[in-house]
C-alpha positions as CSV (number, residue, x, y, z in Angstrom):
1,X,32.9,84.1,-37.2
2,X,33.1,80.5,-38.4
3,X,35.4,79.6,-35.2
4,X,33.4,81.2,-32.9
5,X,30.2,79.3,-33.8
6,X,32.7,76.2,-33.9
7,X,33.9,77.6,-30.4
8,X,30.8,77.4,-29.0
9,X,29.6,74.3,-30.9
10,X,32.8,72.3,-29.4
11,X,32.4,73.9,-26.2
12,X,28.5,72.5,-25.7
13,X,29.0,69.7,-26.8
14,X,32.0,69.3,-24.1
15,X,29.7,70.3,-21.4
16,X,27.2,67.8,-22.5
17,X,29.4,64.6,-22.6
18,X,30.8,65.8,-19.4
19,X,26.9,66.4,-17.4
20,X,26.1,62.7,-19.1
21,X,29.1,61.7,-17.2
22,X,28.9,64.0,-14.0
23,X,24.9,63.2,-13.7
24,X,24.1,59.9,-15.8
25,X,24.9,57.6,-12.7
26,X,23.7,59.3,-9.8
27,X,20.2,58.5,-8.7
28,X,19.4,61.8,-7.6
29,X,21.5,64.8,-8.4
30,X,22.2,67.2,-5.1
31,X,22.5,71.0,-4.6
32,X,26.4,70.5,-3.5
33,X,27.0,68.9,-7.1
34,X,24.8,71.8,-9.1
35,X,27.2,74.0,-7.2
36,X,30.3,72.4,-8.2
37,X,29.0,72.9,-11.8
38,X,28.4,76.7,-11.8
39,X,32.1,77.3,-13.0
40,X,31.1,75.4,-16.3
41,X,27.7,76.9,-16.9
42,X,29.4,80.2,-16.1
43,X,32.3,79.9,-18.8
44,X,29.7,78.7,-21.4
45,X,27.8,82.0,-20.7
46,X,30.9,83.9,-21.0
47,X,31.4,82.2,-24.2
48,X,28.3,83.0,-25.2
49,X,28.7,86.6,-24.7
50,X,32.0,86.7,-26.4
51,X,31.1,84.8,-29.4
52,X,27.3,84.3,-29.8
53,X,26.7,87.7,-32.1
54,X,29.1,87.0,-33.8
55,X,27.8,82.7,-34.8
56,X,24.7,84.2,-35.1
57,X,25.6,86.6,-38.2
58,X,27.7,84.3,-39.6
59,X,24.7,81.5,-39.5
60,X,21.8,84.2,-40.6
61,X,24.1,85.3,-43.7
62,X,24.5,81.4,-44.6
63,X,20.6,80.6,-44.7
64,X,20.0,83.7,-46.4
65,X,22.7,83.3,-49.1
66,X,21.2,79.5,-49.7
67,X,17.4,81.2,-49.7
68,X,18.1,83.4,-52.5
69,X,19.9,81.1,-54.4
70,X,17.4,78.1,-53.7
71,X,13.5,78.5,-53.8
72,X,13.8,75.3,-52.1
73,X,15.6,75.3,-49.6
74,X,13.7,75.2,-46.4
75,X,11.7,72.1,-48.2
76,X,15.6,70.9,-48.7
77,X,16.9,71.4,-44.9
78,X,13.5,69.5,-43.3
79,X,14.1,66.6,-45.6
80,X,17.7,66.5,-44.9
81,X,16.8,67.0,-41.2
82,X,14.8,64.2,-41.3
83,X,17.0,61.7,-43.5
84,X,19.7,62.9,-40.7
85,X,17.0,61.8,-37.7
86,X,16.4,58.1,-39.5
87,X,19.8,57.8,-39.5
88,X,21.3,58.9,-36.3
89,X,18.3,59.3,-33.5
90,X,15.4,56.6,-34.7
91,X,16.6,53.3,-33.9
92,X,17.4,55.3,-30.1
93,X,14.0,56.9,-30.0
94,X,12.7,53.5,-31.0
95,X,14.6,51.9,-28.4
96,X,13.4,54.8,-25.8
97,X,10.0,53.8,-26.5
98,X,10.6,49.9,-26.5
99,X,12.2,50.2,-22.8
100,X,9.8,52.5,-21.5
101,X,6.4,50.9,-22.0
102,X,3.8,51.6,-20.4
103,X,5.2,54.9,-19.1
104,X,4.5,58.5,-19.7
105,X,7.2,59.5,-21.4
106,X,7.4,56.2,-23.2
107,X,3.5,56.9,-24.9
108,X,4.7,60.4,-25.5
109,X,7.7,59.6,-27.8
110,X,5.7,56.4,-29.1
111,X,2.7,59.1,-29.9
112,X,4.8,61.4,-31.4
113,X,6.6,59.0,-33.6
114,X,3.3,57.5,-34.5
115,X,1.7,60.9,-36.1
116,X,4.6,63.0,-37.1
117,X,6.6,60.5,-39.3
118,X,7.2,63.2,-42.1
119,X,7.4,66.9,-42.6
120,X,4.2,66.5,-44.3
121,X,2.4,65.0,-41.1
122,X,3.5,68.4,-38.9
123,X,2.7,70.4,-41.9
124,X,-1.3,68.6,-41.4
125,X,-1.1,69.3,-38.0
126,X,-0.6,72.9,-38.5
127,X,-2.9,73.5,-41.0
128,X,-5.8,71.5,-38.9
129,X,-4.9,73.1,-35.6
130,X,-2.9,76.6,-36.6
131,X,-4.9,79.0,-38.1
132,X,-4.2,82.2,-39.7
133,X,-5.2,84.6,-36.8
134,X,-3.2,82.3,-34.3
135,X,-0.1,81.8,-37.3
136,X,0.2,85.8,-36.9
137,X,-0.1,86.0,-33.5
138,X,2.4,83.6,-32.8
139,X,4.9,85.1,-34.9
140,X,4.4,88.5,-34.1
141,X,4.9,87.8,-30.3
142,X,7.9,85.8,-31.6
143,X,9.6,88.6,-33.0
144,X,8.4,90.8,-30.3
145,X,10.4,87.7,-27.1
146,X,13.7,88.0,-30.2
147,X,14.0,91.3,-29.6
148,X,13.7,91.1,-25.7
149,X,15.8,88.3,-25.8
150,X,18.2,90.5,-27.6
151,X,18.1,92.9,-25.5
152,X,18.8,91.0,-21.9
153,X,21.5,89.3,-23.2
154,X,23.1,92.5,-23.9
155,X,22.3,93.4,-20.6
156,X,23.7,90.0,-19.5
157,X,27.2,90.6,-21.0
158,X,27.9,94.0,-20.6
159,X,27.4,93.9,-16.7
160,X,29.1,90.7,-16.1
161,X,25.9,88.6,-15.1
162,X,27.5,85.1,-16.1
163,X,30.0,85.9,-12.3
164,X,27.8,87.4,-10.4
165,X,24.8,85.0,-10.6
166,X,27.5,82.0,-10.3
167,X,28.9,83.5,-6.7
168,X,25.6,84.3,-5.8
169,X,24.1,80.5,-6.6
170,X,27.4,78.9,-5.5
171,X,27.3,80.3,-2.3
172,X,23.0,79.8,-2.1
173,X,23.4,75.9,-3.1
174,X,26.7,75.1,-0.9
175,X,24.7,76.7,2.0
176,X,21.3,74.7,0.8
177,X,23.3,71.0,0.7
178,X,23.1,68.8,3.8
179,X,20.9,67.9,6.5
180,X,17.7,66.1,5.2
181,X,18.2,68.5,1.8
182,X,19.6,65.4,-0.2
183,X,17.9,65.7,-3.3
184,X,17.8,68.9,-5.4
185,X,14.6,67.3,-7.2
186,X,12.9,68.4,-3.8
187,X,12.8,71.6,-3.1
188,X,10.2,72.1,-0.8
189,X,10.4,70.8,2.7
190,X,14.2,70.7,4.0
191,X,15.8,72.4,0.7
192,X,13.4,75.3,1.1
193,X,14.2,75.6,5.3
194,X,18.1,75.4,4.2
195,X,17.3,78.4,1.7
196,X,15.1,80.5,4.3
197,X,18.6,80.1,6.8
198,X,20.5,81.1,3.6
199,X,18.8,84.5,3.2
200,X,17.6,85.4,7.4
201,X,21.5,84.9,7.8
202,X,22.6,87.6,5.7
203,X,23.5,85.3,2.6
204,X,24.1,87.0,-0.7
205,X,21.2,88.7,-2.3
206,X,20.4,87.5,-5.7
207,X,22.0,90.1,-8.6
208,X,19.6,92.2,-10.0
209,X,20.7,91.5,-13.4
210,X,19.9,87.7,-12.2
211,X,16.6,88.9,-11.0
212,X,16.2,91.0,-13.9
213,X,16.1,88.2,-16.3
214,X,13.8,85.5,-13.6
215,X,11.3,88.8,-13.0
216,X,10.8,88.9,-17.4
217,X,10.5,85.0,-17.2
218,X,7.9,85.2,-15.2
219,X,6.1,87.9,-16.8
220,X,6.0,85.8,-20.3
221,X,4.9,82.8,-18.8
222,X,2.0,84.9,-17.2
223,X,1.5,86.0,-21.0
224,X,1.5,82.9,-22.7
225,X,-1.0,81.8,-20.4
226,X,-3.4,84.4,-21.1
227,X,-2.9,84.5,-24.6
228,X,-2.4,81.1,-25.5
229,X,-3.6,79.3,-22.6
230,X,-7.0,78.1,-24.1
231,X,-5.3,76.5,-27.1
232,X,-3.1,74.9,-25.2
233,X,-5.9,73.0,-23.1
234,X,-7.3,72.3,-26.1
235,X,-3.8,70.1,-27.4
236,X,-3.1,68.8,-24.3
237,X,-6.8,67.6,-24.2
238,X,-6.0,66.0,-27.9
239,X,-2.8,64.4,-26.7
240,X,-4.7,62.8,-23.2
241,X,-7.3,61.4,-25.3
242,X,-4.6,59.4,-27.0
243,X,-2.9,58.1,-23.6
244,X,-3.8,55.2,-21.3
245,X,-5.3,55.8,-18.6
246,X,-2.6,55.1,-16.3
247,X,-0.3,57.8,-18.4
248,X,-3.0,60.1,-18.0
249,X,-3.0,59.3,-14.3
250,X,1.2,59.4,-14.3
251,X,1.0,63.3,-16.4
252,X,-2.1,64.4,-13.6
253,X,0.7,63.3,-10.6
254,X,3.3,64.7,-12.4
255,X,1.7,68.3,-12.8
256,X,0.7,68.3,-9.4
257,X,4.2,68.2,-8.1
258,X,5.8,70.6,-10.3
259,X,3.1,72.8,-9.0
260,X,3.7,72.1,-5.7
261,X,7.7,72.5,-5.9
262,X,7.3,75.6,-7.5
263,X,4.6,76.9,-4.9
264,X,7.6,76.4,-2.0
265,X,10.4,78.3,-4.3
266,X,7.5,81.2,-5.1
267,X,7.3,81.6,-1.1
268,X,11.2,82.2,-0.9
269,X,11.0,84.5,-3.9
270,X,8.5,86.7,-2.7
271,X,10.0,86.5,0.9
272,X,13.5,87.4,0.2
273,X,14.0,88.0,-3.2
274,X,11.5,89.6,-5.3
């Protein structure tokens, strides 16, 4: 079990030097180059399947051994965590925030570093803004996602998924690329008529293990949003009172285009997919 959670850790971190190195340069990032990555994603999922269960164990009978033998411990592993972030991330979060003034993102990190500086600061948070009804809530609705997280990836493995959905977006993306669709940022307008061809043609059909998995997606997003949705006005409400007005303006813009990029892929979906 331990090399297969080392597997996988050397394997991921593999994949993300080589997407820094595939990605970091290019000014946009098109659909012929997300195809050309597939393979990767695909043998990481494999991976996945083959050793994940077994990482998992091996990591849940580690914390619990420590637990029983340390009253302690979680208080230990945050403080180590965040000895570990001084050391290795601040001074690049710092320098995120110094070379991105002025910028949403850059008020972001600089408001999160501002009032979470210690595990005592998100401990405050919670207690001011977590209550007890919405403490239980959230972790019964977690346990309820683990176990139909569980359960898909099962579904995932045992039918082959990781192939299937790569043929099927390899073959979707290399048909999507040219033309005006240049910029896999932009899916609605050329992208979207390229993926319309795709499917009137006769193009692969999505799997229905893919489809399976985007169909449940969708379904806990629509739950969150009932259930939580409220709450989560109220923080973001908290956070824009903190911004400038011209991040506020930045985050409104922002928003407004993931909404409208996802109303263009919603049309293909219910067209010729769902």
């Amino acid at each position: 079990a331990v090399v297969s959670t080392q597997s996988m850790g050397q394997q991921g971190l593999c994949y993300l030097i080589r997407s820094a190195e595939r990605y970091g340069d290019s000014p946009t990032v098109t659909y012929d180059q997300l195809a050309g990555d597939l393979p990767n994603i695909s043998h990481l999922g494999e991976l996945s399947c083959k050793h994940a269960v077994k990482c998992y164990k091996q990591i849940a009978k580690a914390v619990k051994k420590c637990m029983r033998s340390n009253d302690n411990f979680i208080e230990e592993l945050f403080g180590n965590a965040q000895i570990l972030y001084r050391v290795k991330a601040q001074d690049i979060v710092n320098e995120f925030i110094a070379n991105h003034q002025n910028t949403l993102f850059g008020e972001l990190a600089n408001l999160a570093v501002a009032n979470f500086r210690s595990i005592n600061d998100v401990k405050a948070f919670f207690a001011e803004y977590v209550d007890r009804d919405l403490e239980a809530q959230v972790s019964s609705d977690a346990q309820v996602a683990a176990r139909e997280v569980q359960k898909l990836a099962h579904q995932w493995c045992k039918s082959g998924c990781s192939q299937d959905s790569t043929d099927f977006l390899q073959e979707l993306f290399g048909n999507m690329h040219g033309g005006q669709c240049v910029d896999a940022a932009q899916f609605c307008g050329a992208c979207q008529e390229n993926a319309n061809r795709h499917f009137k043609s006769g193009g692969q059909q999505i799997p229905c293990c893919l489809d399976d998995i985007l169909q449940k997606g969708i379904a806990a997003y629509d739950y969150v949003s009932a259930a939580y949705g409220a709450r989560i006005d109220e923080w973001v409400g908290l956070v824009s009172q903190e911004l400038s007005d011209e991040a506020n303006a930045k985050a409104a813009e922002f928003a407004a285009e993931v909404n409208r990029q996802s109303a263009c892929i919603a049309d293909v979906s219910k067209e010729f997919i769902t």
